[in-house]
N, C-alpha and C positions, 0 to 999 in steps of 0.2 A: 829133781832128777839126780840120780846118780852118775859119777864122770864115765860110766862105761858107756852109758846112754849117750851122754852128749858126746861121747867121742865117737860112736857108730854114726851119730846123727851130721856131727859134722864134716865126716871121711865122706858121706852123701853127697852133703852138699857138696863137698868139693870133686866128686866124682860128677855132679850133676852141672856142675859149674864148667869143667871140662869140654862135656859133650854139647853144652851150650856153648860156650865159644866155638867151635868147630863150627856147628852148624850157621852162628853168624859169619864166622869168614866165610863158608863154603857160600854164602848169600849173598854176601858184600855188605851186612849190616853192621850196626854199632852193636857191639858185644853186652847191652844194657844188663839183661838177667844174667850173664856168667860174671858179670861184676860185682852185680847184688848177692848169687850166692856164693863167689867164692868170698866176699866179704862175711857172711854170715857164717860159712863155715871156718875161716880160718878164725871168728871169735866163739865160737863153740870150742875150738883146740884149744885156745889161748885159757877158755874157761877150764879146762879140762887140766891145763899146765898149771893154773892159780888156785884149784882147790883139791889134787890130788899130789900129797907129799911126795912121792916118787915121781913124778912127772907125766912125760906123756906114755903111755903104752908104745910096748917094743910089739916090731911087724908080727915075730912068732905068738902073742897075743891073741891078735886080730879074728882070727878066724875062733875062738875058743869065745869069746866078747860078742862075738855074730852067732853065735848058736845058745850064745846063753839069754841074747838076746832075744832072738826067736821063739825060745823055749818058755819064756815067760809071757810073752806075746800069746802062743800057741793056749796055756795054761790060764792066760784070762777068758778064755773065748771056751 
């Protein structure tokens, strides 16, 4: 995979990791899954920081990397 990929995939995770924890506190439960994925995606970043020489993409990035993502998505299908 390319580091644009694994950096949309891991801003996911961590977006998803987020709304899970909410939901365990809002429950009273152990935050087990926003554990597992904010671990997974802060190592998707991390991959993203170790194999792309400039480092990690700047926020005004983001949304251009989300549509080119989509686009290629869109374009296999």
């Amino acid at each position: 995979m390319d580091t644009a990929t694994l950096y949309i995939v891991g801003l996911t995770l961590l977006l998803l990791a987020f709304v899970s924890f909410v939901s365990a506190w809002a429950r009273e439960n152990r935050p087990v899954t926003a554990i597992i994925l904010f671990a997974l995606g802060v190592g998707f970043l991390i991959t993203v920081q170790q194999r792309r020489p400039q480092g990690l993409y700047a926020a005004h990035e983001v949304p251009g990397l989300i549509a080119a993502f989509v686009a290629r998505i869109m374009a296999a299908f």
